[in-house]
C-alpha positions in Angstrom: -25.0 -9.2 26.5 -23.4 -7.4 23.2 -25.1 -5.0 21.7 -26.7 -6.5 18.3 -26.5 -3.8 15.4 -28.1 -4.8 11.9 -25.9 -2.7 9.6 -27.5 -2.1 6.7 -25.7 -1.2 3.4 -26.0 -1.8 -0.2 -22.1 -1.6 -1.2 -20.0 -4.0 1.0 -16.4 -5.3 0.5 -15.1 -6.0 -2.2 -17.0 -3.0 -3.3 -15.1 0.1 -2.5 -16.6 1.5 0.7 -16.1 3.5 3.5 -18.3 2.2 6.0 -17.5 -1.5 5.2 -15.5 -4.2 6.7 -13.3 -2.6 8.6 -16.5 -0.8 9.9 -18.4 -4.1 10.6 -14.4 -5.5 12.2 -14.1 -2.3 14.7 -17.7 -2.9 16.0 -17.0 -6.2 17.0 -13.9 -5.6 18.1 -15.4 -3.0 20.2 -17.6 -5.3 21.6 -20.6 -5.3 19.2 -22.6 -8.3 17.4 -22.8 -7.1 13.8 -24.9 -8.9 11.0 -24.6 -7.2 7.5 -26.9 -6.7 4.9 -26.4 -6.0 1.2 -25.9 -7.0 -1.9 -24.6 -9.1 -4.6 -21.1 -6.6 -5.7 -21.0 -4.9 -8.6 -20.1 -1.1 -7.8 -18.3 1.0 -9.2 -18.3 -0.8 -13.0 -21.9 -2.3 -12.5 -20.7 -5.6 -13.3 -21.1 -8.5 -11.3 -17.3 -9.0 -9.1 -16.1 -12.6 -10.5 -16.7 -15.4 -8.1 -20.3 -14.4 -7.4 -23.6 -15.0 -8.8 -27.0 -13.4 -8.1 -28.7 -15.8 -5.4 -32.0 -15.1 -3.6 -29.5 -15.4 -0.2 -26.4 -15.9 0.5 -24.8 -15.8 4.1 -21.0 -15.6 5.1 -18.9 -14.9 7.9 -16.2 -12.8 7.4 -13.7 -12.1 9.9 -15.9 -12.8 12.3 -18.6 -10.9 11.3 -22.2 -12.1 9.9 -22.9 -10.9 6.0 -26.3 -11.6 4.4 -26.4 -11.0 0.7 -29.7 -10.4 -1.3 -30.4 -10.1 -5.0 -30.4 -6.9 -6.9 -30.1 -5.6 -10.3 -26.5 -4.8 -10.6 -25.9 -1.6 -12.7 -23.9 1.7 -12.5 -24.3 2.9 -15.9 -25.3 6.7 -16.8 -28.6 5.3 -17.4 -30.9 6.6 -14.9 -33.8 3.9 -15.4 -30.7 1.2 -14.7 -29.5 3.1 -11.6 -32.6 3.4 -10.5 -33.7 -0.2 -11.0 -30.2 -1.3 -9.3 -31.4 1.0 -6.2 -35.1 -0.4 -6.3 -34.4 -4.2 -6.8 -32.4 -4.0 -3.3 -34.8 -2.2 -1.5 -37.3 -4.8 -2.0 -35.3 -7.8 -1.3 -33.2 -6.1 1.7 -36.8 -4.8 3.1 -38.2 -8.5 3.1 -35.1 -9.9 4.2 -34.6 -7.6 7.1 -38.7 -8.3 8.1 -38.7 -11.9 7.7 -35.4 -13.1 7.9 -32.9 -10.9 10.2 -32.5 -11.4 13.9 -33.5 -9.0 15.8 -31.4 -6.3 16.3 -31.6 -3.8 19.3 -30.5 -0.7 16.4 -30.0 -0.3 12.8 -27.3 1.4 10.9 -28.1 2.5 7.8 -25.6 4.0 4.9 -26.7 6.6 2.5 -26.6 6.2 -0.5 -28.9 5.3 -2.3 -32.2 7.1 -0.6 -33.9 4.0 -0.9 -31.7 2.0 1.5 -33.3 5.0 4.3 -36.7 4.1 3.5 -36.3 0.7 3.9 -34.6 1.4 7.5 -37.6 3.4 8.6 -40.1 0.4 7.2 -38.4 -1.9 9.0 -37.9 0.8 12.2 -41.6 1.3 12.3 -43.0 -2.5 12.0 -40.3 -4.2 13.9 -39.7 -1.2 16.1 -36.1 -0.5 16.2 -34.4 2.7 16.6 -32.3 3.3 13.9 -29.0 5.2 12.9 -28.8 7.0 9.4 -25.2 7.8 8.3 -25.5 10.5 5.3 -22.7 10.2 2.7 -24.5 11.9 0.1 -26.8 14.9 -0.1 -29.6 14.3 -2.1 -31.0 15.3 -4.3 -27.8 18.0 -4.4 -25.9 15.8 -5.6 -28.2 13.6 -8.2 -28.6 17.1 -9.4 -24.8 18.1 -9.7 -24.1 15.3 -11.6 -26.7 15.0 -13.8 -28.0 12.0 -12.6 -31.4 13.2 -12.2 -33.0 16.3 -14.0 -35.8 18.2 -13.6 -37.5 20.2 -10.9 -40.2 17.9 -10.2 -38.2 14.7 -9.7 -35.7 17.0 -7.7 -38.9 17.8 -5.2 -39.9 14.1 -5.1 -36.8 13.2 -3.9 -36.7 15.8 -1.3 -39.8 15.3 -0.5 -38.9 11.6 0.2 -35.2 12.4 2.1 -37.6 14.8 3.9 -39.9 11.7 5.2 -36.7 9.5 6.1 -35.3 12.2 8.6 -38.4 12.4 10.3 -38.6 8.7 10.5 -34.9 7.8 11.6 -33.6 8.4 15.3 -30.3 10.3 14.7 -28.7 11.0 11.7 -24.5 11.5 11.0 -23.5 13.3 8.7 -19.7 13.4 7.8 -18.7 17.0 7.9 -19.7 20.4 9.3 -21.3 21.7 6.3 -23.5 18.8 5.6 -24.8 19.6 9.2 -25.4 23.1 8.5 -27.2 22.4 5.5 -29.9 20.0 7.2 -30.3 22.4 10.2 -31.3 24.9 7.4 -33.9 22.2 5.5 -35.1 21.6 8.8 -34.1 18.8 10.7 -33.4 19.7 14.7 -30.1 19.9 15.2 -29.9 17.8 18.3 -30.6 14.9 15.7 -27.5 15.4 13.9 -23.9 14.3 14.9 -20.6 15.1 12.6 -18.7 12.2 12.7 -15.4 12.0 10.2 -14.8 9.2 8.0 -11.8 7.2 8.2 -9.7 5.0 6.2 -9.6 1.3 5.6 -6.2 1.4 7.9 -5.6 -2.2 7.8 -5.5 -2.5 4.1 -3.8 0.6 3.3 -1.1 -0.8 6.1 -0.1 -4.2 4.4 -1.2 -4.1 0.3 -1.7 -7.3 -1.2 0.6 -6.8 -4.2 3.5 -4.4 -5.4 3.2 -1.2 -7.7 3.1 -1.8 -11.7 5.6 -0.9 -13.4 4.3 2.3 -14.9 4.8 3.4 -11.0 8.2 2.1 -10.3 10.2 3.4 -14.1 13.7 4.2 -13.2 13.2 7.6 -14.4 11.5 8.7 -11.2 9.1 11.5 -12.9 7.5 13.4 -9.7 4.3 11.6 -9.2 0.9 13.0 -9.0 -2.0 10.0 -8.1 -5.6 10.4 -8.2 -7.5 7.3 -6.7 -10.9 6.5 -7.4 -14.0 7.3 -9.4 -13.9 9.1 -12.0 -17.0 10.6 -13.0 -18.7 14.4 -13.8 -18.6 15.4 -10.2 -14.7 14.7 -10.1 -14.2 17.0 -13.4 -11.1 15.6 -14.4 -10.8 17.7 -17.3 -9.3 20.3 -14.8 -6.5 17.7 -14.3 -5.8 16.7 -17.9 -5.8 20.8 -19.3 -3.1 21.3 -16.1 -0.9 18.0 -17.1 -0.7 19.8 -20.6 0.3 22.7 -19.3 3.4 21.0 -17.4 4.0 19.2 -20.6 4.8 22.3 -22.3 6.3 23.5 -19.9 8.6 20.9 -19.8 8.4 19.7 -16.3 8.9 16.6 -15.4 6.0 15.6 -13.8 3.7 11.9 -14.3 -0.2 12.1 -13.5 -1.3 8.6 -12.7 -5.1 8.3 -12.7 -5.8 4.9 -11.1 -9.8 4.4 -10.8 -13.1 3.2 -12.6 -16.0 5.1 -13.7 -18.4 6.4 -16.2 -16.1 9.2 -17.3 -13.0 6.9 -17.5 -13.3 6.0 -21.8 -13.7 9.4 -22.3 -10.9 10.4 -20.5 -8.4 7.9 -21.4 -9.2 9.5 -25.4 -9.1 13.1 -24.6 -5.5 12.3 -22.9 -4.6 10.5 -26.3 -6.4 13.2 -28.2 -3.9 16.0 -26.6 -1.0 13.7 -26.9 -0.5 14.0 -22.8 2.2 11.4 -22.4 2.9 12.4 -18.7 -0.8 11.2 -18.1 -1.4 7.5 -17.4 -4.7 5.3 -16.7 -4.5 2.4 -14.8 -7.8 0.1 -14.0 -9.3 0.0 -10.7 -8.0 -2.4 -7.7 -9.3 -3.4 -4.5 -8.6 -1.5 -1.4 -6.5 -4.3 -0.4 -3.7 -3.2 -3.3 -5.0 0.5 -3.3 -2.1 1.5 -0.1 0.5 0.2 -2.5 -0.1 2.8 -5.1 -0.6 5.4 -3.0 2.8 5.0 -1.3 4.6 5.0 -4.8 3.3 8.5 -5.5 4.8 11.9 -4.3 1.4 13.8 -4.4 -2.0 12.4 -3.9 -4.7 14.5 -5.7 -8.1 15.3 -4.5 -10.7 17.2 -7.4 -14.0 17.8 -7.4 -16.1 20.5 -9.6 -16.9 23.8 -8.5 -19.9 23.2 -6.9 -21.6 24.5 -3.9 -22.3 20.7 -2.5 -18.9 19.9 -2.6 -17.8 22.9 -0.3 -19.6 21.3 2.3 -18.4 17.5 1.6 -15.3 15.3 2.3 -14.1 13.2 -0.4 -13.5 10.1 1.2 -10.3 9.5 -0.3 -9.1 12.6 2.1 -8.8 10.4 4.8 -6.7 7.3 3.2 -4.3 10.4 1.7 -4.4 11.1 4.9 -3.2 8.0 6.9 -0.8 7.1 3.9 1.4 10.5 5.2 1.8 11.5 1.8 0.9 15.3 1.1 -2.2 16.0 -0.5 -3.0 18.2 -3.4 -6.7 19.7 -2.1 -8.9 21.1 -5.7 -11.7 21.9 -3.3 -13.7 24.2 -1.6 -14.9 24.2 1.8 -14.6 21.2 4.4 -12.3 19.3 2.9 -10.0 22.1 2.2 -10.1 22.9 5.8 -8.9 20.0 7.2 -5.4 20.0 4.6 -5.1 23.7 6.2 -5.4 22.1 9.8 -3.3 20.0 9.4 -1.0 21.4 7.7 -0.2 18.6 5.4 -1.0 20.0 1.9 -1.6 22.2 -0.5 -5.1 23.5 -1.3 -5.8 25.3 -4.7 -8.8 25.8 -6.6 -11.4 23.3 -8.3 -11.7 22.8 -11.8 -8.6 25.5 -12.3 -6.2 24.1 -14.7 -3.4 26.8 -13.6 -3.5 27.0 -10.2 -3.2 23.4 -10.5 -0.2 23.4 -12.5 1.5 25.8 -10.6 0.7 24.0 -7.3 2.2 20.7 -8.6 5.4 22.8 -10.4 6.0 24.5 -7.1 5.8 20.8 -5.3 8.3 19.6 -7.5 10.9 21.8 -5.9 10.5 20.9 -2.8 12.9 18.9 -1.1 12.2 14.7 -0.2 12.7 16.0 3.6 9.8 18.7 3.2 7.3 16.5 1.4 8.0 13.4 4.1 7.6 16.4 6.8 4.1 17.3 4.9 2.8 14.2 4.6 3.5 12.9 8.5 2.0 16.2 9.4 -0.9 15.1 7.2 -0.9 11.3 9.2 -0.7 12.9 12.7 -3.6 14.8 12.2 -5.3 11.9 10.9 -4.8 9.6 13.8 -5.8 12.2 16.4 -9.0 13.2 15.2 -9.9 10.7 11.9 -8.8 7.4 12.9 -10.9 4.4 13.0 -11.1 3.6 16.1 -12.2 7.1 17.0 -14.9 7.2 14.2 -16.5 3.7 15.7 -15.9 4.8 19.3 -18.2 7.6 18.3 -20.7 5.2 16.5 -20.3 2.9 19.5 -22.0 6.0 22.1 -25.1 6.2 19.8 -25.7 3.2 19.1 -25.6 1.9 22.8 -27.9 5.4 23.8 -30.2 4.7 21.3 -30.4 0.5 22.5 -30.6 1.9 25.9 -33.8 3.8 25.3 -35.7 1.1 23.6 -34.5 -2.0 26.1 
């Protein structure tokens, strides 16, 4: 009898997310029965995706696999009461759904972020008793704290205080790099609780892209191309990237910086590119993974930024890994982890965050490399990423705990 695993997430596909369908899909393929919990969509913009509407339940099956969505409050402002309410308001209907309504599972997965979504794992681990996985994305409240989410030294400790209670209360907790281990060991929790397991890319959707390139990717005049994909927000500090695009402006090099992406930093952005007269620099709105691999295989670069910031030595950017499996070379502006795989695997160039000239330099010196070198970079950048990041061996990892952890509480 398969394994049943209640995976329990509040950002699902559409939503942008790295431990979403193709997650749920490789389970089952692997020989798991997967039922999903989470939310109505609305993340990254906060708006609800078109074609849905908040219900108190709504169940699909989706490639095979079982997805129960409850209501929430769907915001992603820069308001911190809103963010906080959007957190909140799935708790409580996840919590009740998952005590009243859920089959029985024999473990639970559960993705952080938000905090909230780990507290409503252990409720449910201790009343329905069910051992329960937590994968950390996030370190909180580091990273409320970097980005200015949260402030002030007592909220901080609250929320430590709470992440604090969740570790005790889960069975084994992944994190997604070495450093994120390192730093938990130090706060605390034993380190035979914690596992590193890499994320991985959404290969199937990178693979076969839904739609072709816009034109401002496919002008004749074949400018080098530079692509960041994703968020854009403070903890990306993308001002880095415009003050180095003005730089190669007057410099005269030939270079296009296509920012492609949502977030609450984007408006300003977009202005302080017009502002500087950057016409190398070009915004383009956010698209589903399912177009994302076509973008990403028009550009010569793919960029990876982050501010200088102690967390971020010791996290991934998830978009590392789809760079990754698109063999195009990466352009690494950060410290730590993630800079250390590019130098593994040879298949980039690191230089560092929030450093307008090395950044410029880096892409100038690109630019005269030949197409042979960069196509050599970039499948030294895939093979790397198939041997030790690839889906499969991500969920095969999963796949071990989870049927440990069932194995112990049969």
């Amino acid at each position: 009898m398969a394994i049943r695993v209640l995976l329990l997430t509040q950002w699902f596909d559409p939503e942008p997310t790295f431990k979403g369908l193709a997650f749920a899909r490789e389970l089952v393929r692997q020989g798991f029965d997967v039922e999903v919990v989470t939310g109505f969509p609305n993340y990254p913009g906060g708006k609800l995706y078109t074609g849905y509407r908040i219900k108190y339940l709504q169940r699909d099956i989706i490639e095979g696999v079982q997805v129960a969505r409850v209501p929430l409050y769907p915001s992603h402002d820069q308001s911190s009461v809103k963010r906080v309410a959007n957190y909140v308001s799935f708790a409580i209907s996840s919590l009740f759904y998952c005590l009243f309504f859920a089959k029985r599972a024999d473990v639970i997965y559960a993705y952080h972020p938000p905090l909230t979504v780990g507290v409503v794992a252990s409720l449910v681990r201790t009343l329905r008793r069910i051992p329960v996985v937590y994968d950390i994305q996030d370190m909180w409240p580091d990273t409320l704290s970097a980005t200015d989410m949260l402030k002030g030294s007592r909220v901080l400790a609250g929320v430590a205080a709470v992440c604090s209670w969740v570790y005790r209360h889960v069975d084994h907790i992944v994190v997604l790099s070495p450093g994120f281990k390192r730093l938990l060991v130090s706060r605390g929790v034993p380190e035979g609780k914690l596992q590193v397991v890499y994320n991985w890319a959404d290969e199937a959707a990178l693979a076969e892209p839904k739609h072709g390139c816009p034109a401002a990717l496919t002008t004749d005049d074949r400018r080098f191309t530079v692509l960041f994909a994703g968020n854009m927000g403070k903890a990306q500090a993308l001002d880095a990237v415009l003050d180095a695009a003005q730089l190669l402006q007057r410099r005269g090099v030939a270079v296009r910086w296509v920012m492609l992406g949502g977030g609450v930093d984007v408006s300003r952005l977009r202005q302080r590119a017009h502002d500087l007269s950057l016409s190398s620099v070009v915004f383009l709105p956010f698209v589903p993974m399912a177009e994302v691999g076509a973008y990403l295989n028009a550009a010569d670069v793919l960029l990876v930024h982050l501010r200088k910031e102690p967390l971020f030595s010791v996290t991934i950017p998830s978009k590392t890994q789809a760079y990754m499996a698109m063999g195009k070379p990466l352009l690494m502006a950060v410290d730590g982890d993630a800079a250390d795989l590019v130098h593994q695997s040879g298949g980039g160039v690191v230089v560092a965050p929030e450093n307008p000239q090395a950044l410029a330099d880096a892409v100038e010196q690109m630019t005269s490399l030949s197409s042979d070198e960069l196509h050599a970079m970039g499948q030294r950048a895939k093979e790397y990423y198939q041997q030790h990041l690839a889906i499969a061996v991500g969920v095969r990892h999963f796949g071990e705990i989870f049927k440990r952890l069932s194995g112990v509480h049969k």
